[in-house]
N, C-alpha and C positions, 0 to 999 in steps of 0.2 A: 895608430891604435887599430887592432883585430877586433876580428868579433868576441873573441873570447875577454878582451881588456873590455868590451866597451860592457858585455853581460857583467864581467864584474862591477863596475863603476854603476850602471841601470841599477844592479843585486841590491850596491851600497847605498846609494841616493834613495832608494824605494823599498828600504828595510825590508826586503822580500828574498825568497833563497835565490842562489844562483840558476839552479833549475825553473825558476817563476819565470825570473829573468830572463834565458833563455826561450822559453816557451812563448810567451807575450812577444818579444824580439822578434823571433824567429817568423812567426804567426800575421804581425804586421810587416813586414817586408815582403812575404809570401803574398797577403794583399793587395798592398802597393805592386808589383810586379803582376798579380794578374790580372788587375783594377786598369794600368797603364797599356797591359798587351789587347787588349780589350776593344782598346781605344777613347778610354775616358783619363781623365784628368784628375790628379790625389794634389789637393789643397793641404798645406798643415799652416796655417796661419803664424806668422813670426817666422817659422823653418822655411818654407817653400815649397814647391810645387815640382810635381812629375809628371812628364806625359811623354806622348810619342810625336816625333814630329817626320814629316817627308825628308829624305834624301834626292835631290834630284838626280838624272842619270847623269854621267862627266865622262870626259875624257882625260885617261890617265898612259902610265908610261911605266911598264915594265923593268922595272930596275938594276934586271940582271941583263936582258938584252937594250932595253932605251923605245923597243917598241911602243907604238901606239894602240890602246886598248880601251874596250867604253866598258867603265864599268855601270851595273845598272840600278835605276832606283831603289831606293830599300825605306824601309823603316826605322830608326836609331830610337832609342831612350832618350831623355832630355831631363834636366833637372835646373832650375831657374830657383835661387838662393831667394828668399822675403827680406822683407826692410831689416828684421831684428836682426836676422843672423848676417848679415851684411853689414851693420855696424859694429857688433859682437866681435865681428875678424878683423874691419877697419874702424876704427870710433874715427868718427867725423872730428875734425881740427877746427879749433878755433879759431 
């Protein structure tokens, strides 16, 4: 699913137009993205959570030559799945 599949699907669920859709969408993940580069932490309770976490620096290997190369610490995105949506994809077995 695109963004464009998923505005429709939000549109349909939330009897609102496409363009609402959109806009809210768009609006809250613009949030979430500058909420996370920030350095703070987006809780959606059942969904999950985002935030940034350390990369530490490592040693890696050049793959056209086999070279050794330190790449350097950074900062990544991070997304950690909640209970609901974790069952939601696996329902727990009996």
């Amino acid at each position: 699913m695109n963004k464009g599949e998923l505005v429709d699907a939000v549109a349909h669920k939330a009897t609102v137009t496409k363009k609402q859709a959109d806009a809210v969408l768009s609006a809250a993940l613009e949030t979430i993205m500058e909420a996370v580069a920030e350095g703070d932490k987006v809780t959606l309770v059942g969904f999950g959570s985002f935030e940034s976490r350390e990369r530490k620096a490592r040693e890696g290997r050049n793959p056209k030559t086999g070279d050794k190369m330190e790449i350097p610490a950074t900062k990544v995105p991070a997304f950690s799945a909640g209970k609901l949506f974790k069952e939601r994809v696996a329902p727990p077995k009996d």
